[in-house]
C-alpha positions as CSV (number, residue, x, y, z in Angstrom):
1,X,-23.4,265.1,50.8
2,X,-24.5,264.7,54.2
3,X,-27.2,262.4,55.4
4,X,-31.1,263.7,55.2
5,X,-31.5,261.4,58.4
6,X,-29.5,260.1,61.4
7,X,-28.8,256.7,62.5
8,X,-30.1,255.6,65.9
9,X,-26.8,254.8,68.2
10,X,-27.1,251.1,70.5
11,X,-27.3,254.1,73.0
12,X,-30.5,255.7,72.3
13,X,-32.2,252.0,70.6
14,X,-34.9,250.9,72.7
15,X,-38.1,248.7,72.2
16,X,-38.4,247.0,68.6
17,X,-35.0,248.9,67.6
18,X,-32.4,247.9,70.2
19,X,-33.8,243.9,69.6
20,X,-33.5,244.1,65.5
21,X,-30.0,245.8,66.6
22,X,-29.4,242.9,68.3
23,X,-30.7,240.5,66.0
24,X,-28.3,242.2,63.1
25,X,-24.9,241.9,65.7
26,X,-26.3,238.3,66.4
27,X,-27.1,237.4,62.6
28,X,-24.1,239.1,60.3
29,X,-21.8,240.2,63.1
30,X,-22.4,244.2,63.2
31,X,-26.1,246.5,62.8
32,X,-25.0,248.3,59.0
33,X,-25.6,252.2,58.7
34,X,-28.9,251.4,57.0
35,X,-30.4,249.8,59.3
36,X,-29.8,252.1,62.1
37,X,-31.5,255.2,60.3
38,X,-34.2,252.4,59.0
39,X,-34.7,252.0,62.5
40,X,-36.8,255.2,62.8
41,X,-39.3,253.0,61.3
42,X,-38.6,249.6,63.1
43,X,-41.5,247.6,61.2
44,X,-39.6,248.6,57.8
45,X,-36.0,247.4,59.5
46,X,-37.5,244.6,60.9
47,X,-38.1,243.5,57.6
48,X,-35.1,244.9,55.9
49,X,-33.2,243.1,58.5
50,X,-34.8,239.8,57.3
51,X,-34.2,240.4,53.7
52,X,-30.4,241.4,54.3
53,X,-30.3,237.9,56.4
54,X,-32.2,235.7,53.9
55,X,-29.6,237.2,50.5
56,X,-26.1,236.7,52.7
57,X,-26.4,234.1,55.4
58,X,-26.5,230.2,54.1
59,X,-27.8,229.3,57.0
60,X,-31.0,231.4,55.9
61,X,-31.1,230.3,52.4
62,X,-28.7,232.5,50.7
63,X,-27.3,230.3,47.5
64,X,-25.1,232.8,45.9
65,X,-21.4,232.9,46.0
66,X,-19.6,235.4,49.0
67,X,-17.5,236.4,46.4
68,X,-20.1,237.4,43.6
69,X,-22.0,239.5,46.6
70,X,-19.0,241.3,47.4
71,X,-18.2,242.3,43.4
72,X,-21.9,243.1,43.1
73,X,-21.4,245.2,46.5
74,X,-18.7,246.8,45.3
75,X,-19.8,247.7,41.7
76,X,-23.2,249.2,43.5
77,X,-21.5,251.5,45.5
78,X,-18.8,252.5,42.5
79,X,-21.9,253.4,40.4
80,X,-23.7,255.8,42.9
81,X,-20.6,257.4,44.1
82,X,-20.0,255.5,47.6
83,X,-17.1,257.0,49.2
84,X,-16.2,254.7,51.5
């Protein structure tokens, strides 16, 4: 299975895109294959982006454990088939 739509590379990110880009390296450390092809619709990733902050980052209000996000992670991406 191949994506339906592409991710938008740091190199062709512009405008409202590059900043959430760099708001995502500055905020959890790397910009995650969803929000690049969110990106095509930067008012949806802009908020995507805020949502992704708010569940992981303690600083932001996140209260569950690391480790129960990471089992819930990876039984998400077991169930539909994630390859990698």
């Amino acid at each position: 299975m191949s994506q339906r739509l592409r991710g938008i590379s740091d190199e062709e990110a512009s405008g409202l895109p590059k900043e959430i880009f760099d708001a995502s390296n500055e905020l959890l450390g790397r910009t995650a294959n969803l929000v690049r092809i969110l990106a095509h619709s930067p008012q949806l990733a802009k908020w995507f982006l805020g949502l992704v902050v708010a569940v992981r980052q303690p600083d932001a209000g996140a209260m569950s454990d690391v480790r129960l996000r990471n089992l819930a992670t990876l039984k998400t991406s077991t169930l539909n088939g994630c390859r990698y």
